[in-house]
Every structure is written in structure tokens, then in C-alpha cells.
C-alpha positions in Angstrom: -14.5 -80.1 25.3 -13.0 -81.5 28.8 -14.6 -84.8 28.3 -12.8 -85.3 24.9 -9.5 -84.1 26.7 -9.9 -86.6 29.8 -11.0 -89.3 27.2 -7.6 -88.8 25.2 -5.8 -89.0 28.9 -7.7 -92.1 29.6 -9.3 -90.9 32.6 -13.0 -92.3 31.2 -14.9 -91.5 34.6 -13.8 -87.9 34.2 -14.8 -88.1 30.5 -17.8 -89.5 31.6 -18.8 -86.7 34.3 -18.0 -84.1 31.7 -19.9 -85.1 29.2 -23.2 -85.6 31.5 -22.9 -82.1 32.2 -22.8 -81.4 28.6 -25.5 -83.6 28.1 -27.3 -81.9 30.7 -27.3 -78.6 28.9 -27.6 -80.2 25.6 -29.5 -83.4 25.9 -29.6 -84.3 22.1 -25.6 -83.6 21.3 -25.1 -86.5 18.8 -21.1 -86.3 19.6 -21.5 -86.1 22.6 -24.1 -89.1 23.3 -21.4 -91.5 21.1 -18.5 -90.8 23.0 -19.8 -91.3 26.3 -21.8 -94.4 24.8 -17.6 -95.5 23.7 -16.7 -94.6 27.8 -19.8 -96.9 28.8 -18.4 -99.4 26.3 -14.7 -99.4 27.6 -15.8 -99.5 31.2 -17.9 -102.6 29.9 -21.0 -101.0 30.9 -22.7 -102.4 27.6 -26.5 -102.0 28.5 -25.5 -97.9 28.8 -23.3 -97.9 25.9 -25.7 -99.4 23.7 -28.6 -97.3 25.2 -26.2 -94.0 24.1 -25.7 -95.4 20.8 -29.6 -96.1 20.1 -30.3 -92.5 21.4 -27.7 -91.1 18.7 -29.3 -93.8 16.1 -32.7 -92.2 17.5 -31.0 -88.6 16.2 -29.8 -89.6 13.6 -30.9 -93.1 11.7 -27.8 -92.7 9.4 -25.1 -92.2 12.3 -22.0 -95.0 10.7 -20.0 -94.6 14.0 -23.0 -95.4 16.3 -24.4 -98.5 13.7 -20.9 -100.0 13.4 -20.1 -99.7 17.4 -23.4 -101.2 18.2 -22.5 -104.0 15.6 -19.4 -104.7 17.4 -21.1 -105.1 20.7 -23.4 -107.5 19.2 -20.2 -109.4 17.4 -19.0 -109.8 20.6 -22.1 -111.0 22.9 -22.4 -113.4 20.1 -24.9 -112.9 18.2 -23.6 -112.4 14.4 -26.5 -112.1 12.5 -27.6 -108.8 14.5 -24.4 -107.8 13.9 -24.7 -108.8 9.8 -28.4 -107.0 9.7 -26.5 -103.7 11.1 -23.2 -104.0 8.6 -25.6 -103.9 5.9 -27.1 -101.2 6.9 -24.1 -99.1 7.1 -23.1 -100.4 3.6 -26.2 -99.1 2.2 -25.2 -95.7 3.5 -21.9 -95.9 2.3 -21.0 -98.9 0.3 -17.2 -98.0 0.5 -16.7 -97.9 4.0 -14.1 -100.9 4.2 -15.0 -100.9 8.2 -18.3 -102.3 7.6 -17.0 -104.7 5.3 -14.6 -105.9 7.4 -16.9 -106.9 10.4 -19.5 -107.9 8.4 -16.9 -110.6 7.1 -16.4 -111.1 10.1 -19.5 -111.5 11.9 -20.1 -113.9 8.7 -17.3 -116.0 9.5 -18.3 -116.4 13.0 -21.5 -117.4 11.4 -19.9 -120.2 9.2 -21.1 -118.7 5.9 -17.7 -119.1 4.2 -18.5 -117.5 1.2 -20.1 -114.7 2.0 -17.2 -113.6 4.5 -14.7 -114.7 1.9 -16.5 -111.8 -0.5 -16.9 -109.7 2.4 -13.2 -109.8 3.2 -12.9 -109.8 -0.4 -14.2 -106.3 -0.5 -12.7 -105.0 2.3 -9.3 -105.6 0.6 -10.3 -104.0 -2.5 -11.8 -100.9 -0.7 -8.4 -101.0 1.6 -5.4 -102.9 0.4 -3.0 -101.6 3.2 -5.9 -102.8 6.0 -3.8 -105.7 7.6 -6.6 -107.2 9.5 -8.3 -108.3 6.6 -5.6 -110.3 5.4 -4.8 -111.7 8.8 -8.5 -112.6 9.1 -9.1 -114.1 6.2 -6.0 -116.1 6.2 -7.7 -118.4 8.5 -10.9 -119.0 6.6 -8.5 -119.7 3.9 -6.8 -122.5 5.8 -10.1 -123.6 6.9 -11.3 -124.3 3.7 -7.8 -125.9 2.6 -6.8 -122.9 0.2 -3.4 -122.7 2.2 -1.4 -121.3 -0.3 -4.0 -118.5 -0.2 -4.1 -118.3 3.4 0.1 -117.9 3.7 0.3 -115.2 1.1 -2.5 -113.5 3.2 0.0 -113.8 6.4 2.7 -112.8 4.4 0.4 -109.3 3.9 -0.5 -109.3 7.4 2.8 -109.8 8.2 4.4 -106.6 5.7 1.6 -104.9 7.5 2.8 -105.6 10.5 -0.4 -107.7 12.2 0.5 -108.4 15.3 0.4 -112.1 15.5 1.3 -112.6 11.4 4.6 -113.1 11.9 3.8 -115.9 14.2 1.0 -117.7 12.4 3.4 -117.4 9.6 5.7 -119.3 10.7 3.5 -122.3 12.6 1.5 -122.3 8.9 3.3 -121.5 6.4 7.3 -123.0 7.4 
């Protein structure tokens, strides 16, 4: 598809004309419907983005890539517990997808519930021990709650990783 292609090229308004012809032809293309909803979302065109996703999630209850971007968008307007409700729900559709984890910790940290983002972080390690952010992530809830021995080991794993940014809290935390 041309809309995928100019996606990959990063030319998103192409991407985005391409696949509203597609979508004109094909109104209920799942695929289709997410990635421009992702186009919307990188042009910070949120309201559209999110109205894509919902019409996926509309198709299909169960879409993971749809559930987890609209989490994201909630993350990052603020409001974590939105953003919990819909981890959840992905994890009870797949209970090993370490993504969901991951931002659910997340989302709970930004909450301040410590120890459910410490288990969700937890999780997210044992699901995917080579996943970097979660040790960079949770290396600062580890400081937080004075476990700092914990929280330089994490940016030490970050750091092997190769987290942007571990190598640098590393040193200002951990000389």
C-alpha cells in the first residue's frame, strides 16, 4: 500500500491522503484505520487519532495496537488512571505482552502507587529482560523510595542496554 510506503519515508500527509482513499473504498480496514490514527497522532492531531483508534476498537474490541496507543495518548494528556483501566485490558488479552506492562508501570508511577508500578515494572522485566526502559524507569522509583543500590544496578542494565540517558544518570547517581 502507498500509504505504508510514504509512512516509512516520513512523508505522513502523503500517508495520510493515501490511506483516505483506501478508506474510501474500504471504510472498515482495521490496518488501515490504525495507521492513519498513528499519522493523526504524529501530526498531534489527537482528537483524530484517537477517533481512528476507537473506530478500530469499534471493529475489533480486542485490537492490542489500537488499546495500547490510545493508552499512551491518555499517559500523556495526564490522565493515568484511563491509561491503567486500558493496560489492564490489554493484559487480560494477553497477559505476556511486556508493552502493556511496561506502561501500565508507568502510568502507575505517574500515579504515585509505588508498589503496584514496582510489580508492574517487575513484570515487564521478567516478560523482557533485554527491555532497557524498564530498568531505566524503574531505577528512579527505586531511588525514590531510597532502595538506591537497587536503582544503580537498574542503570547499570539500562546502561548495557544502551538507554539513552543511563549512562548519564549513572554517573550523577551512582559515582
Amino acid at each position: 500500500m502507498k500509504g505504508n510506503k510514504y509512512f516509512e519515508q516520513g512523508n505522513i500527509e502523503a500517508a495520510i491522503e493515501s490511506y483516505n482513499e483506501y478508506l474510501m473504498l474500504y471504510p472498515n480496514d482495521i490496518e488501515t484505520l490504525y495507521n492513519r490514527g498513528r499519522c493523526f497522532e504524529l501530526q498531534g492531531n489527537i482528537p483524530r487519532a484517537k477517533e481512528d483508534y476507537n473506530k478500530v476498537l469499534d471493529l475489533d474490541s480486542e485490537n492490542v495496537k489500537a488499546l495500547l496507543s490510545l493508552s499512551q495518548l491518555y499517559y500523556n494528556e495526564g490522565n493515568y488512571r484511563l491509561s491503567i483501566s486500558i493496560c489492564k485490558n490489554v493484559i487480560q488479552i494477553d497477559d505476556q505482552n511486556y508493552l502493556a506492562h511496561y506502561f501500565l508501570a508507568r502510568s502507575y508511577h505517574k500515579d504515585h502507587d509505588q508498589l503496584h508500578a514496582l510489580n508492574s515494572y517487575n513484570t515487564t522485566i521478567d516478560l523482557n529482560p533485554d527491555f532497557g526502559f524498564a530498568y531505566f524507569q524503574r531505577s528512579s522509583l527505586m531511588f525514590s523510595i531510597g532502595l538506591d543500590p537497587c536503582g544503580c544496578y537498574d542503570l547499570k542494565m539500562a546502561d548495557t542496554l544502551k538507554v539513552e540517558g543511563a549512562l548519564k544518570a549513572l554517573k550523577k547517581y551512582c559515582p
